[in-house]
C-alpha positions as CSV (number, residue, x, y, z in Angstrom):
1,X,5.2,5.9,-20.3
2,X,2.1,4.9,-18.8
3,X,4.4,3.1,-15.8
4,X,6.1,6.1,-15.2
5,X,2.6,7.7,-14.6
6,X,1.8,4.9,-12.7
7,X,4.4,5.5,-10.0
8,X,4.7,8.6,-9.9
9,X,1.1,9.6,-7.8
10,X,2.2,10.3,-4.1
11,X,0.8,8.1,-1.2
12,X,-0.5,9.2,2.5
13,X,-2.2,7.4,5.4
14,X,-5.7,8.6,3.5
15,X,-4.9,6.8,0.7
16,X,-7.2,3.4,-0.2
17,X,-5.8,0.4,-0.6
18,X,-6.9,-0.4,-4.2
19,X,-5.2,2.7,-5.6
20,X,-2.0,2.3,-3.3
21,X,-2.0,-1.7,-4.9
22,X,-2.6,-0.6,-8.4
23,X,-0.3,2.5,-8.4
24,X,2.7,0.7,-6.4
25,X,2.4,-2.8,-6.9
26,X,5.7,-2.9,-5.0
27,X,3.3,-2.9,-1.7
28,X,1.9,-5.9,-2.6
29,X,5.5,-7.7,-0.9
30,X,4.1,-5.7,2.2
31,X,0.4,-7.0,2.2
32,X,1.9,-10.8,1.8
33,X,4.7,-10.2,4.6
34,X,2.2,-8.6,7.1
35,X,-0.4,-11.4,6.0
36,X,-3.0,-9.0,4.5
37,X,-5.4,-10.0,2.3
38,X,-5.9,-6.5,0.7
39,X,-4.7,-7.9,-2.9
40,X,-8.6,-8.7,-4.4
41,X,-10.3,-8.2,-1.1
42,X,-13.6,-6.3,-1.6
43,X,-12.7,-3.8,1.0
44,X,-9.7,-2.5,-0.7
45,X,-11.4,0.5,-2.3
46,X,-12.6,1.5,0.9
47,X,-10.0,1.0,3.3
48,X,-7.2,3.4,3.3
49,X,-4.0,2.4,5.3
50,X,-4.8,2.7,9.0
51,X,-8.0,0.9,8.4
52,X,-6.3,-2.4,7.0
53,X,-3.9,-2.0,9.8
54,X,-6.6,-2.0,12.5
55,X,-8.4,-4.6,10.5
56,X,-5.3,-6.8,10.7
57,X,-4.1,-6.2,14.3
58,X,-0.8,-4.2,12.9
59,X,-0.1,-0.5,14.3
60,X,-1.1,1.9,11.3
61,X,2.2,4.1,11.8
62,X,4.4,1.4,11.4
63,X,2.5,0.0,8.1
64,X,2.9,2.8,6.9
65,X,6.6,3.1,6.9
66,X,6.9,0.1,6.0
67,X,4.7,1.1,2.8
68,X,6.6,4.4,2.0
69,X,10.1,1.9,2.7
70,X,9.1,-0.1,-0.1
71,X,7.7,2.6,-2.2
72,X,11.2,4.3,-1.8
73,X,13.1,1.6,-2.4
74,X,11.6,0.9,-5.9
75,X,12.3,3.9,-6.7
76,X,15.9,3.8,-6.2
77,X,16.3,1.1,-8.8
């Protein structure tokens, strides 16, 4: 039950990186291919997704697909 709850919150660009870890832990295989840090970093509860792209030299609009790729795909298991 509570995993169901636990995936079932809907992301979006705004979204911070803490609750987007802790929510879809799927994303975490994002952070590590895209070598962020975001997994314990301090900043993760303030930076939402175009800020950790910026603050890793990525483009925030393909991060994000990326994100919402892997999200979806989770889902479809």
């Amino acid at each position: 039950m509570a995993n169901r709850k636990r995936r079932s919150g809907k992301i979006s660009p705004s979204t911070k990186m803490d609750e987007m870890l802790t929510g879809h832990p799927e994303v975490i295989a994002v952070m590590n291919r895209n070598r962020m840090l975001c997994v314990g970093c301090l900043l993760a509860s303030f930076h939402d997704t175009w800020d950790a792209a910026r603050e890793h030299g990525l483009d925030p609009d393909a991060l994000y697909e990326e994100i919402t790729e892997a999200i979806g795909k989770s889902r479809r298991l």
